[in-house]
DRENDO-1510 file (C-alpha; in Angstrom, 1 decimal, always signed):
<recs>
REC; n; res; u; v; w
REC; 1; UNK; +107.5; +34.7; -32.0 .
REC; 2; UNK; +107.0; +35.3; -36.2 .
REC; 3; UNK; +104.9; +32.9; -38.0 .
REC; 4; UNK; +107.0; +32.3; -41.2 .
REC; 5; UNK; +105.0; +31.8; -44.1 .
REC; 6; UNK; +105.2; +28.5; -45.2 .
REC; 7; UNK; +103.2; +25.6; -46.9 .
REC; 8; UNK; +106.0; +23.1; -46.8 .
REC; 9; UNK; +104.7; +19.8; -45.1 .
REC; 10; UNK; +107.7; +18.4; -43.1 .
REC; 11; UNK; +108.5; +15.0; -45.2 .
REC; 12; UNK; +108.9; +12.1; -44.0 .
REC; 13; UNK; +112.6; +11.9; -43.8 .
REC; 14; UNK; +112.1; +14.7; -40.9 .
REC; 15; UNK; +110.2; +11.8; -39.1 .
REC; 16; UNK; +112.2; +8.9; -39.2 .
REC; 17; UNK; +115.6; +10.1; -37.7 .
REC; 18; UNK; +116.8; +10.5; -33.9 .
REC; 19; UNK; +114.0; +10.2; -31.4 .
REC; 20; UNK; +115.4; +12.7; -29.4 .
REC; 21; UNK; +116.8; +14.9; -32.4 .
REC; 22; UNK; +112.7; +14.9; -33.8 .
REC; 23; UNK; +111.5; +15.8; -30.5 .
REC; 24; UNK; +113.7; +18.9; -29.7 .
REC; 25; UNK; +112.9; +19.9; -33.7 .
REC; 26; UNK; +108.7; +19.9; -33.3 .
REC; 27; UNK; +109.1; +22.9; -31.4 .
REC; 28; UNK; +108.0; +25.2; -33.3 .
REC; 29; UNK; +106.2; +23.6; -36.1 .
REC; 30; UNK; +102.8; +24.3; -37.5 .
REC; 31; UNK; +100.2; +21.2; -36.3 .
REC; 32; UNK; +97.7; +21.5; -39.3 .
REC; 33; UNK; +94.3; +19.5; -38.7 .
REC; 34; UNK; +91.8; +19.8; -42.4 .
REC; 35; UNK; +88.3; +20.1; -40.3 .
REC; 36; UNK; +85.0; +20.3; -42.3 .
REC; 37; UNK; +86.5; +22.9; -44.9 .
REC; 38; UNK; +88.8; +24.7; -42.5 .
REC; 39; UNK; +92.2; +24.7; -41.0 .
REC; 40; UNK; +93.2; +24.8; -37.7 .
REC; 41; UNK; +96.0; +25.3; -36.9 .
REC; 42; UNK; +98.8; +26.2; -34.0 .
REC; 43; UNK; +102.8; +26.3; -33.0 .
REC; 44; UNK; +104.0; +22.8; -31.1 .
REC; 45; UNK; +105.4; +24.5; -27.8 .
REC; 46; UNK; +105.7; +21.0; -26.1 .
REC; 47; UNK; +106.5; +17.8; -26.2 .
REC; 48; UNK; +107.6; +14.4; -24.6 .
REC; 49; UNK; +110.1; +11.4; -26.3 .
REC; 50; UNK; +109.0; +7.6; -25.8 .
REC; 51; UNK; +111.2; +4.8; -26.6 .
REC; 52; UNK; +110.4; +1.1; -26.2 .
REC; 53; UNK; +114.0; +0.1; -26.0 .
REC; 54; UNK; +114.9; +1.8; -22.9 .
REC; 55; UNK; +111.7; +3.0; -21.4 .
REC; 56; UNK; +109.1; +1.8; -19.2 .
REC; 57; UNK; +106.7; +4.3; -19.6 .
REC; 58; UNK; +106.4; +3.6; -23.3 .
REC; 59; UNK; +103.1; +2.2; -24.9 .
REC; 60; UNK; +105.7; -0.1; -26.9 .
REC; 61; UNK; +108.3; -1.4; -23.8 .
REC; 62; UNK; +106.8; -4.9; -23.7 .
REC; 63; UNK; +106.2; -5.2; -27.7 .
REC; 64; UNK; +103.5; -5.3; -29.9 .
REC; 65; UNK; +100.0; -4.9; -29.2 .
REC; 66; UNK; +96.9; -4.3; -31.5 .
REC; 67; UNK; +96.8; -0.6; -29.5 .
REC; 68; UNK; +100.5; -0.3; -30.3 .
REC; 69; UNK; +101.4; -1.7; -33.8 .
REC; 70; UNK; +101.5; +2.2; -35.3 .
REC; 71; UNK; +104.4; +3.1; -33.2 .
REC; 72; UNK; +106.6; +0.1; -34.9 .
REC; 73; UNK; +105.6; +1.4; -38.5 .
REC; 74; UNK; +108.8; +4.4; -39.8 .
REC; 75; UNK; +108.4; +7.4; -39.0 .
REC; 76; UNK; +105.8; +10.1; -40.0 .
REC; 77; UNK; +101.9; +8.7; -39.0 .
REC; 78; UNK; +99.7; +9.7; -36.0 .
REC; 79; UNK; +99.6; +7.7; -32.7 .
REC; 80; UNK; +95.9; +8.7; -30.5 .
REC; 81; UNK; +95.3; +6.2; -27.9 .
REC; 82; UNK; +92.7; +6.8; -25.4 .
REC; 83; UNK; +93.3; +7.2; -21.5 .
REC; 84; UNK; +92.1; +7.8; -18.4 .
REC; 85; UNK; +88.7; +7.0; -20.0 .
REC; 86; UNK; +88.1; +10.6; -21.2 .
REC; 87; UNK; +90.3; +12.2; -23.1 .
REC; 88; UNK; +92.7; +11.1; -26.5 .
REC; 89; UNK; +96.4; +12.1; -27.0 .
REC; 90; UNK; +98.1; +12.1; -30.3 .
REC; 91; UNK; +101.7; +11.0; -30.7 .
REC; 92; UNK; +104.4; +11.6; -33.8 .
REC; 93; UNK; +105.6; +8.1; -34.7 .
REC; 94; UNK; +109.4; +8.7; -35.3 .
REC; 95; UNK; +112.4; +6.4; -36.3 .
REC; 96; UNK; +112.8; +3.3; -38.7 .
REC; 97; UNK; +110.1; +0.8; -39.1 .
REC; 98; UNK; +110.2; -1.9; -36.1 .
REC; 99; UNK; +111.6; +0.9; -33.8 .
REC; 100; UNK; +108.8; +1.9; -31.5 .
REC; 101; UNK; +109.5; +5.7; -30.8 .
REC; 102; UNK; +107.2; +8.4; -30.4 .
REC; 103; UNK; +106.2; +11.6; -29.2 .
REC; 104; UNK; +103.6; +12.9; -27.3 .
REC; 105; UNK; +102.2; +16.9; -27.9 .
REC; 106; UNK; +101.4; +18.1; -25.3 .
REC; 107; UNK; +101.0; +22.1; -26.4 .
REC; 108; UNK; +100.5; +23.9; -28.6 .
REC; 109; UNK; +99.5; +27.9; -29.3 .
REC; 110; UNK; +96.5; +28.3; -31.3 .
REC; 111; UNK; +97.0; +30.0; -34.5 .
REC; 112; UNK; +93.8; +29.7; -37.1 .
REC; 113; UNK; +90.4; +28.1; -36.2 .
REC; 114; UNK; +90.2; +29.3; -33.1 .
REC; 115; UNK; +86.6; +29.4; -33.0 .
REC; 116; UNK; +86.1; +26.1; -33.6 .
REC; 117; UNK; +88.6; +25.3; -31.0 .
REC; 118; UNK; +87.2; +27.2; -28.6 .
REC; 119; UNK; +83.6; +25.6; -29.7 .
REC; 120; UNK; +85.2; +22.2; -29.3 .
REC; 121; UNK; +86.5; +23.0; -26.1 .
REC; 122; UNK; +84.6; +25.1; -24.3 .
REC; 123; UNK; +80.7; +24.6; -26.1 .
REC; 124; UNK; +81.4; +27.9; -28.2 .
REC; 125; UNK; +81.4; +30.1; -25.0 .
REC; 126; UNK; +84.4; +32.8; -25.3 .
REC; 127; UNK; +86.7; +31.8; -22.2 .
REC; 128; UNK; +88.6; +34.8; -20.4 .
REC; 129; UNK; +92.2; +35.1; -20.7 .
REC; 130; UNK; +93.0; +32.0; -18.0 .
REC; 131; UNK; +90.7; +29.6; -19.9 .
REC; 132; UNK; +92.1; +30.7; -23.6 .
REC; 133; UNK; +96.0; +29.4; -22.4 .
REC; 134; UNK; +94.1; +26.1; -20.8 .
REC; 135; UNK; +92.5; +25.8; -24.6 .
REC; 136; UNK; +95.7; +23.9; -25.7 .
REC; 137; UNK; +98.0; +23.8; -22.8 .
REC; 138; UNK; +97.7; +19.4; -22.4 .
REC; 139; UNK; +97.3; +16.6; -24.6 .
REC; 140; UNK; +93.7; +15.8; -24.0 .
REC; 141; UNK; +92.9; +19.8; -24.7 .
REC; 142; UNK; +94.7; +19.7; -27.8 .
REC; 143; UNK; +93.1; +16.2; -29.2 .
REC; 144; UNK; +89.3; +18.3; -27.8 .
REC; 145; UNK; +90.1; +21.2; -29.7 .
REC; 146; UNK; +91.3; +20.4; -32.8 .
REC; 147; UNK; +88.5; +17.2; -32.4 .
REC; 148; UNK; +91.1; +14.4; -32.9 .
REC; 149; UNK; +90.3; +10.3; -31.9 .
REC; 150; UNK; +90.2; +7.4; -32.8 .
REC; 151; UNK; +89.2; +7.8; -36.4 .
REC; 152; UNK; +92.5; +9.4; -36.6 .
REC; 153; UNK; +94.6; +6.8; -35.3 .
REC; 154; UNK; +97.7; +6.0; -38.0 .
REC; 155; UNK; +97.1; +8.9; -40.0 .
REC; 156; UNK; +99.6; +9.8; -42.6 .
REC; 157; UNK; +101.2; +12.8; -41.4 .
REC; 158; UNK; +102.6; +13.3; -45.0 .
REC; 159; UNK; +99.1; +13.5; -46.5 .
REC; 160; UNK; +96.4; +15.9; -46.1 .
REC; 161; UNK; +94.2; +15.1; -43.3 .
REC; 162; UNK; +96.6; +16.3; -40.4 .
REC; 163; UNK; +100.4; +17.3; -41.0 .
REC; 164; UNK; +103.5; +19.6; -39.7 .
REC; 165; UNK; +104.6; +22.4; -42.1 .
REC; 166; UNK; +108.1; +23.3; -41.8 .
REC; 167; UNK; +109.4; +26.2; -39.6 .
REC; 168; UNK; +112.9; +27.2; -38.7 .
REC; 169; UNK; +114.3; +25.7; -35.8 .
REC; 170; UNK; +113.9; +27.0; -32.2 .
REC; 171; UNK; +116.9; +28.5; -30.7 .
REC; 172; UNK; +118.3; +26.6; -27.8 .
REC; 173; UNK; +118.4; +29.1; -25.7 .
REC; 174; UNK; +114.7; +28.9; -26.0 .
REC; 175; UNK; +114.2; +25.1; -25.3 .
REC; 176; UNK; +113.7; +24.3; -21.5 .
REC; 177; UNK; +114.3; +20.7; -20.8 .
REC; 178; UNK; +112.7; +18.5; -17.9 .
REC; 179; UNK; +111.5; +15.0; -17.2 .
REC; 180; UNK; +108.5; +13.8; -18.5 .
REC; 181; UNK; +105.2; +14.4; -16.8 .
REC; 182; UNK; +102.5; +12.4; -14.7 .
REC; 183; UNK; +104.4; +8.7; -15.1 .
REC; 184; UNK; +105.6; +6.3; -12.2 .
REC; 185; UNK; +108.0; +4.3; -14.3 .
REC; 186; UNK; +111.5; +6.2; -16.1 .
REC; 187; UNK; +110.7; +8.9; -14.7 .
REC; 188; UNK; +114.3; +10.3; -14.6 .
REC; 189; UNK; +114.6; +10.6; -18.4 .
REC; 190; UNK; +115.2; +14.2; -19.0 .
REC; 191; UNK; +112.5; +13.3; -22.8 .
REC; 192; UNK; +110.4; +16.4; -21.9 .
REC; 193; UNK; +111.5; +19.8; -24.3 .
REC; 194; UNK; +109.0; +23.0; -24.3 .
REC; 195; UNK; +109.5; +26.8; -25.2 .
REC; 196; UNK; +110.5; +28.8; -22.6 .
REC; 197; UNK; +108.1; +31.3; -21.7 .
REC; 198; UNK; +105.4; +29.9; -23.8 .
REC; 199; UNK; +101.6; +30.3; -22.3 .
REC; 200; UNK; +100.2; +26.9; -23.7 .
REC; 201; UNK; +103.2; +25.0; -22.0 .
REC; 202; UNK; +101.2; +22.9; -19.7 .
REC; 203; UNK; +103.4; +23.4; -16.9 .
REC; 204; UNK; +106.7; +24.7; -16.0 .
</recs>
C-alpha cells in the first residue's frame, strides 16, 4: 500500500461524526507521535468502536468517572488508560461533547522512527522478522513503541504533540470486519474493522 504524501492533520470535524463511520475511516491514516525531535510514525491497520449508550464493554457505559471524563469531551483528543497493570492503550475520542465514544488502536504498521520503536520495545535489540510484525501488532505494543502514557492522556489530537494526517480512504473490499477482542460483555457487536492482509493486524 502507497504512502501518499501528506501533511494534512485530520481536523477535528473528522472526529466528531459517526462512531462507527470514524472507526471504519482510521484505516489507513498516518498516527504521528513528536518524540524528543523526531517523528514516528505508522499506518492505523486496526481498530475497535466503544459506545457508552449501548455497550457494556465501554470505559463510559455506567457514566462519568475521573478515568473517563475525556471520552465525554467532542471528538478529536487522546484516551490512554492503563490495564492489566502493565501496559497503556490509547483511544480516539469521537462524537459530540457528552457522547462517550471512542476507539481503541489496536495496529498499526511502522513507517518512520523505527529505531526508536524497536528501542522502546525491544531494548534496541534488532528483532527477526516474527518479532518486527509483534512491534505494533496490539494496543499495549503500540503505546511501548511509540512510548505513550499517562502524560498523554487528553491530548489534543489537532495539535502538535500526537495527531492523524489525512490519507485517502481504504477500499472496502479491503476492510475485514469482526467482533471486538478479549471482552466478556457485548461481545456480539461486529465494532472491530482491520486491513485485510495486514501483518501488524493483531489477529485474524
Amino acid at each position: 500500500m502507497e504512502l501518499i504524501n501528506s501533511d494534512n492533520k485530520l481536523k477535528r470535524e473528522f472526529y466528531t461524526r459517526d462512531l462507527l463511520l470514524v472507526a471504519r475511516e482510521l484505516l489507513g491514516k498516518i498516527f504521528v507521535k513528536e518524540h524528543d525531535g523526531e517523528k514516528l510514525r505508522g499506518r492505523i491497520v486496526e481498530v475497535e468502536a466503544y459506545d457508552g449508550d449501548i455497550d457494556e464493554a465501554a470505559h463510559t457505559f455506567r457514566g462519568l468517572t475521573k478515568r473517563n471524563e475525556i471520552m465525554f469531551n467532542e471528538g478529536g483528543y487522546l484516551y490512554v488508560y492503563f490495564t492489566y497493570g502493565a501496559h497503556y492503550c490509547c483511544n480516539v475520542v469521537t462524537g459530540i461533547k457528552g457522547k462517550g465514544t471512542a476507539i481503541l488502536i489496536r495496529g498499526i504498521e511502522p513507517l518512520d522512527g523505527l529505531s526508536t520503536m524497536i528501542k522502546n520495545r525491544f531494548d534496541g535489540r534488532l528483532p527477526g522478522e516474527k518479532d518486527m510484525h509483534n512491534l505494533t501488532n496490539g494496543p499495549g505494543k503500540i503505546c511501548q513503541a511509540f512510548s505513550i502514557s499517562r502524560e498523554h492522556y487528553g491530548i489534543d489530537l489537532t495539535g502538535n504533540k500526537i495527531y492523524l494526517l489525512e490519507q485517502p480512504n481504504i477500499k472496502t473490499e479491503l476492510i475485514k470486519v469482526s467482533k471486538r477482542i478479549g471482552i466478556k460483555k457485548s461481545v456480539d457487536l461486529p465494532w472491530r474493522f482491520y486491513i485485510k492482509d495486514n501483518p501488524y493486524v493483531s489477529k485474524r
